[in-house]
ZATOR-625192 format. One line per 5 residues: their letters; for each residue y, x, z of N, C-alpha, C, O. Coordinates in steps of 0.2 Angstrom, whole numbers. Layout:
BEGIN
A = Y X Z Y X Z Y X Z Y X Z  ...
//
This chain:
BEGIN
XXXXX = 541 -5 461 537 0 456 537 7 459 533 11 460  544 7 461 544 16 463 542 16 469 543 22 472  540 9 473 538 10 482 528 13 480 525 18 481  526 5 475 519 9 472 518 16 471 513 20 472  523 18 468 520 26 465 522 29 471 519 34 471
XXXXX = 524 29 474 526 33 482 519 32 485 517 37 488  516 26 484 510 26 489 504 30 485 500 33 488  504 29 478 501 32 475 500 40 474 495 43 472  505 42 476 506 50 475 507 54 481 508 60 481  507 49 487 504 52 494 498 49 497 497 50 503
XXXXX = 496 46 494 488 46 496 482 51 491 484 55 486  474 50 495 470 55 493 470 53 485 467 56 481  472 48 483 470 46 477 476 49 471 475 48 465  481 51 474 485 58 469 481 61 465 481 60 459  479 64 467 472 70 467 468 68 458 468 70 452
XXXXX = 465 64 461 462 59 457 465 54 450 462 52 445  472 53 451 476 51 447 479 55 442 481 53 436  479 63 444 483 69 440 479 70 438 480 72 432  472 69 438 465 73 435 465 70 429 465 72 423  466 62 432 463 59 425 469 59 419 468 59 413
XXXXX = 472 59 422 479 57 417 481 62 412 482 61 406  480 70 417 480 75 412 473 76 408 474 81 403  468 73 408 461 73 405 464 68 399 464 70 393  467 62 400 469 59 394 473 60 390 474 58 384  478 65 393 486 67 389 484 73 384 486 74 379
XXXXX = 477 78 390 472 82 384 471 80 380 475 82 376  466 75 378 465 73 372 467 72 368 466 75 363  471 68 369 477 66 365 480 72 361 479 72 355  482 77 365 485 83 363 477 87 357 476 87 351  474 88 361 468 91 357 466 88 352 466 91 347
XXXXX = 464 83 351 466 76 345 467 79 339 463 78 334  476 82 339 480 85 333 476 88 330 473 93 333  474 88 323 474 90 317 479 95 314 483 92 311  479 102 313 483 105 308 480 109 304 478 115 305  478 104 297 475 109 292 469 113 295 468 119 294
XXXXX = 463 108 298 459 108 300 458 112 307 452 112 308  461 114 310 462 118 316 465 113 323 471 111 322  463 112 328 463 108 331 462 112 340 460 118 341  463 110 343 464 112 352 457 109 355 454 112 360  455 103 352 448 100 354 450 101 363 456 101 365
XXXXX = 443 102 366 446 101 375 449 106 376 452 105 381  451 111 373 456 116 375 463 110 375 468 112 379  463 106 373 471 101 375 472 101 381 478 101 384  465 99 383 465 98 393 469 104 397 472 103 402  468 109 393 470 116 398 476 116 397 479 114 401
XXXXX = 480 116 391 486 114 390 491 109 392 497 110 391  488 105 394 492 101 400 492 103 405 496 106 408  484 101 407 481 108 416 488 113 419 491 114 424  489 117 410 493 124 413 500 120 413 502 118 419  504 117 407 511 113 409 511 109 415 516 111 419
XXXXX = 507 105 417 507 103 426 508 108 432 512 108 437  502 112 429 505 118 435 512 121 436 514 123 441  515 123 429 519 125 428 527 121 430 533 122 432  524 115 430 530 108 432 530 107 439 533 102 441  527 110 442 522 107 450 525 116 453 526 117 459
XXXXX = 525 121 448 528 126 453 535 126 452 537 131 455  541 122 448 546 124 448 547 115 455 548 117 461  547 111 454 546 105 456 539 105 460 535 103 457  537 107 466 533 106 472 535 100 476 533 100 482  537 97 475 539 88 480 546 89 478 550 94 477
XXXXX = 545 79 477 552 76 478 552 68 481 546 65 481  557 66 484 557 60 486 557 52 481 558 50 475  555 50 485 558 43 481 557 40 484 553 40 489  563 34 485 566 31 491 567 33 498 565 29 503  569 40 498 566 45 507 559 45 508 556 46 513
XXXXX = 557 44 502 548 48 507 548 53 502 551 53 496  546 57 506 545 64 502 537 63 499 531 63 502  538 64 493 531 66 489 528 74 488 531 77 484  523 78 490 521 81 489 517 84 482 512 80 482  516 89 477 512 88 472 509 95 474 503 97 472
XXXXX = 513 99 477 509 106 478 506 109 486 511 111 488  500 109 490 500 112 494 493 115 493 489 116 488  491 117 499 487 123 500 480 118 500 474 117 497  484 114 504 476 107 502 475 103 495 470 101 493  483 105 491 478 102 485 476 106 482 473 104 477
XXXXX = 477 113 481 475 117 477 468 117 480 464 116 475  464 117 486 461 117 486 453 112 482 447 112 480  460 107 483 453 101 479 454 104 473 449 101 472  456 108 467 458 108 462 452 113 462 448 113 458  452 117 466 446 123 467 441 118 466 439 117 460
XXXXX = 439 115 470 432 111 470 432 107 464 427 105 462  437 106 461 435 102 453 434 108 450 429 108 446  436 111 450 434 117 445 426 119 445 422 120 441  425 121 452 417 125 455 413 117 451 408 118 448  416 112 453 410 106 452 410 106 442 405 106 438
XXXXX = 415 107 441 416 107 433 412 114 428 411 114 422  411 118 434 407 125 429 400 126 431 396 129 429  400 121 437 389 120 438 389 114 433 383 113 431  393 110 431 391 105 428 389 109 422 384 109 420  394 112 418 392 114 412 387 117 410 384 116 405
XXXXX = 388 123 415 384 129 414 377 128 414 374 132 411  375 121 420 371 121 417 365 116 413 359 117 411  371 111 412 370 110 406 367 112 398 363 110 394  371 118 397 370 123 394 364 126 395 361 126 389  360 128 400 356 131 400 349 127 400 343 129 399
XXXXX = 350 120 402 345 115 400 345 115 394 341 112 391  349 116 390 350 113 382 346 118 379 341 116 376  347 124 380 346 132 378 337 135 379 333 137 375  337 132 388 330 132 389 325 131 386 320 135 388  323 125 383 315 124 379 314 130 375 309 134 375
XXXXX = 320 132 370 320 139 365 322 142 368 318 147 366  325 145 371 325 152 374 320 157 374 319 161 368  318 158 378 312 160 379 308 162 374 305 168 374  307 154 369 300 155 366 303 159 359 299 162 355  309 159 360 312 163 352 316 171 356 319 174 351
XXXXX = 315 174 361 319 180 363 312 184 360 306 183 362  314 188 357 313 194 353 317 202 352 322 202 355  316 206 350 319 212 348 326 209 345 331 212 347  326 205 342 333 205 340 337 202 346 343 203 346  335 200 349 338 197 357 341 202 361 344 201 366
XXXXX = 339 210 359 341 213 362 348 213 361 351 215 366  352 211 355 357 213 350 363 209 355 369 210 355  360 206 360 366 201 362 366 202 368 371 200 371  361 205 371 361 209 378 366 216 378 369 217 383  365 220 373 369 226 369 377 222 370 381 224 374
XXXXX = 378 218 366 385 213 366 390 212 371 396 213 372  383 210 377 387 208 382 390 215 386 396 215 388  385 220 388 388 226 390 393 229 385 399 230 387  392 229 378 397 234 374 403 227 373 406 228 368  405 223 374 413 219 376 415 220 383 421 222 383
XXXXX = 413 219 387 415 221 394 417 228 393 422 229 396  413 235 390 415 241 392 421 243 390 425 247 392  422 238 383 428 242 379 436 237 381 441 239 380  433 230 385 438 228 389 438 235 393 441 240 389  436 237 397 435 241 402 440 247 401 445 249 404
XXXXX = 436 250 395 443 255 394 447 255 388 448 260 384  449 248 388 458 247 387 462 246 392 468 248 392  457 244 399 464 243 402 463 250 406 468 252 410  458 255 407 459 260 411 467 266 407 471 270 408  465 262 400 472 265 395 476 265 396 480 269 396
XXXXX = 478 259 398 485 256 400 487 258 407 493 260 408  481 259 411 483 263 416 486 268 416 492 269 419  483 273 412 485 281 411 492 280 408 496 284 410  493 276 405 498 276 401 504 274 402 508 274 398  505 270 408 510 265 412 510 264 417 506 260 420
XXXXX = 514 270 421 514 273 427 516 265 433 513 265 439  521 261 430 520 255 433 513 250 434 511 247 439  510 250 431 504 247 431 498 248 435 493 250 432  498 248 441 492 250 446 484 247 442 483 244 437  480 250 447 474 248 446 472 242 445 468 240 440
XXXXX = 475 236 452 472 233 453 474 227 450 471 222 449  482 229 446 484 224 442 480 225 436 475 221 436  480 228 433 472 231 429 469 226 429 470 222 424  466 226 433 458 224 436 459 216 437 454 212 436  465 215 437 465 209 438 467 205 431 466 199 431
XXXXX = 471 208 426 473 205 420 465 207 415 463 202 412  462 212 414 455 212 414 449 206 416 445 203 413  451 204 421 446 198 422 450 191 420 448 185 420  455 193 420 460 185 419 459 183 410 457 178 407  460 192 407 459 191 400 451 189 396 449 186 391
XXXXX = 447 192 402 439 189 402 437 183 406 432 180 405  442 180 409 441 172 412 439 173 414 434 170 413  436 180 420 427 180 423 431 180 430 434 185 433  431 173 435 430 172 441 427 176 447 430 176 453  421 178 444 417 181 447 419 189 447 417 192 452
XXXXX = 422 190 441 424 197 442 431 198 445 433 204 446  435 193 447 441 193 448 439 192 457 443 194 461  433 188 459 432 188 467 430 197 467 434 201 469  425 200 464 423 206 467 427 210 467 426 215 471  433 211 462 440 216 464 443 215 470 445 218 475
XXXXX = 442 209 470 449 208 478 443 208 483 446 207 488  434 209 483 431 211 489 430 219 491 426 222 495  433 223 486 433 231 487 438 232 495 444 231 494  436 233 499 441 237 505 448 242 502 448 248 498  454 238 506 461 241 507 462 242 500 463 247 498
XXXXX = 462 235 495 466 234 487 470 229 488 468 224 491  474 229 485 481 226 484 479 219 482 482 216 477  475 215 485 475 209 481 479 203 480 477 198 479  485 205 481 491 199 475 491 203 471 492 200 465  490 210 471 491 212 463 488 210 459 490 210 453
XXXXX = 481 209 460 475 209 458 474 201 454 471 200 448  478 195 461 476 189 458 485 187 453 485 182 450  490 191 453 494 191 448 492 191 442 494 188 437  489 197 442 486 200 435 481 193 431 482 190 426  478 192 436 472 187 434 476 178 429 475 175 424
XXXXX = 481 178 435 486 172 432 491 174 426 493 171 421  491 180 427 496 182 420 492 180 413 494 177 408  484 186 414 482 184 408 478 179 407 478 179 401  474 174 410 472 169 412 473 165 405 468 163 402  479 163 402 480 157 397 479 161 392 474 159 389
XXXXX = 482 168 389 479 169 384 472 171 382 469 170 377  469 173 387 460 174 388 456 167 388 450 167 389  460 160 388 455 157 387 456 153 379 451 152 375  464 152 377 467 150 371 465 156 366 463 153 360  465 162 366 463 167 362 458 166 358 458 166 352
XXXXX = 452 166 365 441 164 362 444 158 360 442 158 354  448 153 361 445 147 359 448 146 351 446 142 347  454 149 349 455 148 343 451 155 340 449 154 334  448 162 343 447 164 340 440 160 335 439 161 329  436 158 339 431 153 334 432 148 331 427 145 328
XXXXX = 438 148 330 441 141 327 441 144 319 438 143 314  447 148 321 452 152 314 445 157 311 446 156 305  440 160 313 435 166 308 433 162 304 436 161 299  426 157 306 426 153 299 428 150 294 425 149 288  436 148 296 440 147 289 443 152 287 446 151 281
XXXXX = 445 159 290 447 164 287 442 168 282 444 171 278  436 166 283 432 169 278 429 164 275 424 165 270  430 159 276 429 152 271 421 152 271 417 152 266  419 151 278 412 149 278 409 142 274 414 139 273  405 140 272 403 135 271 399 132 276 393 133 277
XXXXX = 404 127 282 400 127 289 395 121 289 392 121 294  393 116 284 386 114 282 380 117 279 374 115 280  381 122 276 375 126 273 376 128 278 374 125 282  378 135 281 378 138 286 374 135 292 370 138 296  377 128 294 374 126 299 365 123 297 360 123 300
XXXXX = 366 120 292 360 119 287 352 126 291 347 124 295  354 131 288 350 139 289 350 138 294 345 135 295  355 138 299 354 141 307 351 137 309 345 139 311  352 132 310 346 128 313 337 129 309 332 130 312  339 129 304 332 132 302 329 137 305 324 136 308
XXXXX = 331 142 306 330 148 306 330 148 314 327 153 317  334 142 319 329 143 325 326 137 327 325 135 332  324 135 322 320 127 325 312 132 326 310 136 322  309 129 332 304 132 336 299 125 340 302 121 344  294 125 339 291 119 342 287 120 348 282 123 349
XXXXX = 292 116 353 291 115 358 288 109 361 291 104 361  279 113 363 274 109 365 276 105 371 280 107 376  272 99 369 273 93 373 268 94 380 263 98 380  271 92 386 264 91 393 259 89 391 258 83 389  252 94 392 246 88 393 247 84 397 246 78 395
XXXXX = 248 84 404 246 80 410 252 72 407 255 72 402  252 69 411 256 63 413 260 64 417 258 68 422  266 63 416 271 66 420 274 59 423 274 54 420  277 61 429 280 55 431 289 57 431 292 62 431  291 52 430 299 52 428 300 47 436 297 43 438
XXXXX = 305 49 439 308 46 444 315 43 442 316 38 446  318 44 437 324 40 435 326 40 427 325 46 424  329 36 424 329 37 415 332 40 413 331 41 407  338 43 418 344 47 416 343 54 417 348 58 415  338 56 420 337 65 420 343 66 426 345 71 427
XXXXX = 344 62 429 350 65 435 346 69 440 349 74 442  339 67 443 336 71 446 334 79 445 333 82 450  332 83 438 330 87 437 336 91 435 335 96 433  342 89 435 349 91 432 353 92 440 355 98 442  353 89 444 355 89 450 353 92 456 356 93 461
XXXXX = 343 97 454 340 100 458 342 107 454 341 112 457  344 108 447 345 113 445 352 117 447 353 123 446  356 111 449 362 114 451 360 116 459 362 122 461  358 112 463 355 116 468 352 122 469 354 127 472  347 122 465 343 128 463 347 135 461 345 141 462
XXXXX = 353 134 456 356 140 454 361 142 458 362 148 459  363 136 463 367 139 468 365 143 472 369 147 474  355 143 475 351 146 478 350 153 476 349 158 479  351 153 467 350 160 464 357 163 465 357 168 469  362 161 463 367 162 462 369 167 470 372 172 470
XXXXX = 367 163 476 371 168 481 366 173 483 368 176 488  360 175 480 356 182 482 358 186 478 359 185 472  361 191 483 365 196 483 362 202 484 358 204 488  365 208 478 359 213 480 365 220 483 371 221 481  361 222 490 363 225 494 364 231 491 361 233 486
XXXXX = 371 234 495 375 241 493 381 239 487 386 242 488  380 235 482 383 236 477 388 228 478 393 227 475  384 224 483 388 216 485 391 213 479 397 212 479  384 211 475 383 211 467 377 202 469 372 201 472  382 199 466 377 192 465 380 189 458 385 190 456
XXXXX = 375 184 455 375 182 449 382 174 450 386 172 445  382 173 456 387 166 459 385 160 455 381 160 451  390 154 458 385 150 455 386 149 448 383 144 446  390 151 443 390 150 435 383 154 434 378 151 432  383 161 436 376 164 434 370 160 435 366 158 431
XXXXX = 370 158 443 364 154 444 363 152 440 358 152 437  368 148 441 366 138 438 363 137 429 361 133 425  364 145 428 363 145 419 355 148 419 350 147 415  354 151 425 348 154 423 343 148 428 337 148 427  345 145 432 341 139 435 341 135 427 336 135 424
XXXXX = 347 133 425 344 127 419 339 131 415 334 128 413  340 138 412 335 140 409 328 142 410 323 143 406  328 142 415 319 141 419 319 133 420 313 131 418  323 129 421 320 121 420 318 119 412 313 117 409  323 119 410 323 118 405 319 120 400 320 117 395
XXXXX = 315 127 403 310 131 397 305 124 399 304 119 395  302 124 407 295 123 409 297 114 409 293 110 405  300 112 411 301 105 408 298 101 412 297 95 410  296 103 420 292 98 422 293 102 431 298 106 432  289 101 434 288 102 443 282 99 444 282 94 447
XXXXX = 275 102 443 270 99 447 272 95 440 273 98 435  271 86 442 269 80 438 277 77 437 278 72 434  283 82 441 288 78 439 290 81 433 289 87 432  294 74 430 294 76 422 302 78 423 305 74 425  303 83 421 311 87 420 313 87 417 318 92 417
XXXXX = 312 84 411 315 84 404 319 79 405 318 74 408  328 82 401 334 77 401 334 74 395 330 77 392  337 70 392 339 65 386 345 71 383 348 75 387  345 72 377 350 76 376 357 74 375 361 78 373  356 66 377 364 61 377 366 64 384 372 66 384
XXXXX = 363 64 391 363 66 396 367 73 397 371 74 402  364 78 393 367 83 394 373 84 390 378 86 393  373 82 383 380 84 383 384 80 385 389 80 381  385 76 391 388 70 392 390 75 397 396 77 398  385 77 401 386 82 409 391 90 406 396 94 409
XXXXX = 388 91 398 393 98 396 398 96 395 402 101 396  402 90 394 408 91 391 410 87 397 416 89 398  409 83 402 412 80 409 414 87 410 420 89 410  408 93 412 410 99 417 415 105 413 417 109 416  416 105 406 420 108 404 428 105 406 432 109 407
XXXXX = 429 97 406 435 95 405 437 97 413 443 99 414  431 96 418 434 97 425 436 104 428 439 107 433  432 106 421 433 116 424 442 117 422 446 120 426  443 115 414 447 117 413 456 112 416 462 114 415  453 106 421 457 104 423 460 109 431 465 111 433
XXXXX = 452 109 433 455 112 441 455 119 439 457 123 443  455 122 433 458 130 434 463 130 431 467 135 432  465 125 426 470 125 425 476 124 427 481 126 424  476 119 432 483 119 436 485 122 439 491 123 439  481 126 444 483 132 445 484 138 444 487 142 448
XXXXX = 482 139 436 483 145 434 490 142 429 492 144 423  492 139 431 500 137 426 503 137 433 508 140 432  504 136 440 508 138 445 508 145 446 513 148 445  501 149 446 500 159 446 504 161 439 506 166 438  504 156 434 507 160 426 515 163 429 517 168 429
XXXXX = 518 156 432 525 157 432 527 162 438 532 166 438  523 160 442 524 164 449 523 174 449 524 178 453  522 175 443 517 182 442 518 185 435 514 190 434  520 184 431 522 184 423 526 187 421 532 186 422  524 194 419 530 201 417 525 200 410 519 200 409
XXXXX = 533 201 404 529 200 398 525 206 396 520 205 392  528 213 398 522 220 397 517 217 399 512 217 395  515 215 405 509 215 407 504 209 404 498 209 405  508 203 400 506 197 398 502 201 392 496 201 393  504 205 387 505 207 382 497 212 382 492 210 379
XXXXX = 498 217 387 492 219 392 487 215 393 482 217 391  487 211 394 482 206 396 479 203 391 472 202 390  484 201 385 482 198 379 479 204 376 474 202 375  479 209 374 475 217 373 468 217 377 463 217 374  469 217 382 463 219 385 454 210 383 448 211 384
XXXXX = 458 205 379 458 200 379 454 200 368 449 200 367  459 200 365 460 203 360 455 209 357 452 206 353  455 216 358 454 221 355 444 218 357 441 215 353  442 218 364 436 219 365 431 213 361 426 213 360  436 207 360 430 202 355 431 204 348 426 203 344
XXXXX = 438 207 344 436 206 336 432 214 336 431 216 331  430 218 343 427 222 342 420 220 341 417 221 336  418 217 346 413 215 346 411 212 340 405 213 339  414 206 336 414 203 333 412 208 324 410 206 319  414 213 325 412 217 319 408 221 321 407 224 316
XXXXX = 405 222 324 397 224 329 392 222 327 387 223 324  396 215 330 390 210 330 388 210 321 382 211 319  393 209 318 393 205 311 390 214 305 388 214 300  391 219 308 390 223 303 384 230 305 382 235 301  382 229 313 379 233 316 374 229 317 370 231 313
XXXXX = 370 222 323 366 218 323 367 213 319 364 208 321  369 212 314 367 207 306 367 201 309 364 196 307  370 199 313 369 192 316 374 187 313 380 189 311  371 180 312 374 176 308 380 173 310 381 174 316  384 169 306 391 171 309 389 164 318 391 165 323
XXXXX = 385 160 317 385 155 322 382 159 329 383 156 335  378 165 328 375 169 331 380 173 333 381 173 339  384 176 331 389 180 331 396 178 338 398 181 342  396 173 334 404 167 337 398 167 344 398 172 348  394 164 344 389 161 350 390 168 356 392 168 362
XXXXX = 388 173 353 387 180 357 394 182 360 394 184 366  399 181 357 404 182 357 406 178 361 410 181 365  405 173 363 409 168 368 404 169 377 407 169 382  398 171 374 395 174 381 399 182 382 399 183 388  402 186 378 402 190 378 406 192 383 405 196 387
XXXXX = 413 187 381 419 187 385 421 180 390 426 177 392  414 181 392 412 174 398 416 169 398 418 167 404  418 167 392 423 160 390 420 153 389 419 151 384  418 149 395 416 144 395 419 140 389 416 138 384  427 137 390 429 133 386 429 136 380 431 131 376
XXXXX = 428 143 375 426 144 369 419 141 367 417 139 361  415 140 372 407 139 370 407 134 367 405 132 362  412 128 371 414 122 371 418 120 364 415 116 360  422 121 364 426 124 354 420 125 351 418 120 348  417 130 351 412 132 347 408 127 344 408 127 338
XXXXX = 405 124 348 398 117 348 402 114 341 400 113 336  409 111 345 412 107 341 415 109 334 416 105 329  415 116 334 417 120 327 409 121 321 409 122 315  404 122 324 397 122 322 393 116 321 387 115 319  398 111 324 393 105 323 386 105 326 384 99 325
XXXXX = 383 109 328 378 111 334 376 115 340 378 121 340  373 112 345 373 116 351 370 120 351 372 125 355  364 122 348 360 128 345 364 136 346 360 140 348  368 137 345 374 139 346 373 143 355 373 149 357  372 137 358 372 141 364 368 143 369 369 144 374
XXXXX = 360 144 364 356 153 363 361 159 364 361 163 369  365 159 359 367 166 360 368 166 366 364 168 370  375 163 369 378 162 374 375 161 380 379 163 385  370 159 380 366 160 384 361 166 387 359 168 393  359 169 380 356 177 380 362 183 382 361 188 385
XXXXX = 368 181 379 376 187 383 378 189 388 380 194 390  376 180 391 382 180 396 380 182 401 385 185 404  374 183 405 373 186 410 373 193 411 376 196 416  369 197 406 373 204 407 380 205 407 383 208 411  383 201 400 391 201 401 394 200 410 398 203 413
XXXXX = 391 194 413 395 193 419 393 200 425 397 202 430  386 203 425 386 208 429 390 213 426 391 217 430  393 214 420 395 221 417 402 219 419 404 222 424  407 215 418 412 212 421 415 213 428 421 215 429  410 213 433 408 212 439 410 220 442 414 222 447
XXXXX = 407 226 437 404 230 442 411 234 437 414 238 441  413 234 431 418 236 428 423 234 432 428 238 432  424 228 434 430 226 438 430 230 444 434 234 444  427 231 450 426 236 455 427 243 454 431 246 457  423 247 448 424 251 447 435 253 443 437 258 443
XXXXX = 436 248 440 444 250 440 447 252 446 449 258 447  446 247 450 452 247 457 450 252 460 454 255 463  442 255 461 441 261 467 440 267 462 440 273 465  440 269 455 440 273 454 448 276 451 451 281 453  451 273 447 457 273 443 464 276 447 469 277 444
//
């Protein structure tokens, strides 16, 4: 038995065997029920980070003289690629879900979620420039980097460490510090608001759907369908956002990457719903089947490593910091949203999960609303939220 698990945990199929194990011991974990409040796929990140954290104190051990390895540069790597494959799946998943109504429902009030997205990034933004001023230990770039770890925003955490002559360990410490509570934060903060204010989450959901159901005309033409699964128009859309995602606009070396892509590729497929005569319409078993695969893989590959960076990088001032920078700019937003643009609480939590570029809240949420609908808002946020992210996070490290 322990000669099998020696061959099992040095071959490529290690890899593949921690993935799945930790996706099932997630569940399990997410599962628990406490008086209605529950972890759902956030279970997954929860182990993801205990693994990591088990794997940085224990990086290889033996068994019968072979040495086992669990941490290298090569497996972190594959862990990168489940992650990248796990947030094109979702994202754009989402935005095929999003896209038929998008479009046909953005109005003046759609402005309120574009407003959302810049005013939650700004007022992260200047929390942590506060903490700057105020904690002569705390650099810029650790800043900049607990700022996007508290915002989950990957993409704002690449364009800090692409600023010339910045400290980037300090930068990706920060990132791994705040990282767990910036994802666990969003995902219970959608959990805990509606039963704090004792919504009626059937009537509520009851309205909201009402209030965006929109009919979306069928093709005249005949359309030809190439496979029954929708894998073809879901598959050229993650191509395609990747195509968007790496045009780069010059001087400010500013690109949407592939999360942004991939949401505004599903959203352009998923409005027009066709190519010429191929029909590009998915089954909506299809999609949520691909959203919830790419949420589990996202939050497996960023989660084991971001439970090796917890331990590795983890000063409680700055955890504390992080959880602030984390904190303050969503129940901000969140009373904004709720007493400034009138938006309904599912509109609201939805804006807000774009706001704070929290993929696995969006994910909570669906499951807390009982509908995907939900991720319109999320959808209309998150893009300006991820350029405002981006250029706040540059702006910390070179101006601060």
């Amino acid at each position: 038995m322990l000669t099998y698990l020696a061959g099992l945990c040095s071959s490529t199929l290690s890899v593949i065997f921690i993935i799945f194990i930790i996706g099932a011991l997630g569940f399990m974990l997410g599962g628990i029920n406490v008086k209605g409040i529950s972890l759902g796929t956030a279970g997954v990140l929860i182990v993801a980070l205990a693994y990591g954290i088990l794997i940085h104190y224990f990086p290889e051990f033996s068994i019968e003289e072979k040495k086992i390895t669990l941490w290298s540069n090569s497996i972190k790597s594959s862990f990168g690629l489940v992650s990248n494959i796990g947030t094109a799946l979702f994202v754009t998943a989402v935005g095929l879900i999003a896209g038929p109504k998008f479009f046909r429902t953005f109005n003046r009030k759609s402005i309120a979620y574009l407003l959302l997205g810049v005013i939650i990034i700004a007022i992260g933004g200047i929390t942590a420039a506060i903490f700057v001023k105020f904690d002569s230990t705390l650099s810029p770039e650790m800043a900049a980097g607990l700022l996007t770890g508290g915002l989950t925003s990957t993409p704002g955490f690449s364009a800090a460490k692409e600023v010339p002559n910045v400290n980037q360990d300090a930068i990706s410490a920060g990132y791994g510090i705040a990282y767990l509570y910036g994802v666990l934060g969003v995902v219970l903060f959608v959990q805990l608001v509606p039963k704090i204010l004792k919504i009626d989450m059937a009537k509520e959901r009851e309205s909201f759907v009402a209030a965006n159901s929109v009919v979306i005309p069928e093709p005249k033409a005949n359309l030809t369908q190439l496979e029954e699964f929708g894998f073809f128009p879901f598959f050229l859309a993650v191509a395609f956002g990747c195509i968007i995602g790496a045009i780069e606009i010059p001087k400010v070396n500013f690109s949407l990457g592939n999360s942004g892509g991939t949401l505004v590729a599903g959203l352009i497929i998923g409005h027009f719903g066709r190519i010429g005569k191929l029909d590009c319409r998915i089954s909506k078993q299809t999609l949520n089947f691909m959203r919830e695969l790419g949420l589990v893989l996202f939050l497996i590959g960023a989660g084991v490593p971001g439970g090796v960076n917890f331990v590795s990088n983890v000063k409680f001032s700055y955890f504390i910091y992080g959880a602030v920078m984390t904190t303050v700019p969503m129940v901000v937003g969140y009373i904004i949203a709720r007493y400034v643009f009138k938006l309904s609480i599912f509109n609201n939590l939805g804006s807000i999960t774009g706001g704070m570029t929290s993929t696995p809240a969006l994910g909570s949420l669906i499951a807390t609303a009982g509908t995907d609908e939900v991720s319109s808002a999320y959808a209309a946020t998150y893009p300006l939220a991820l350029v405002s992210v981006v250029l706040t996070a540059k702006i910390i490290v070179m101006i601060l």
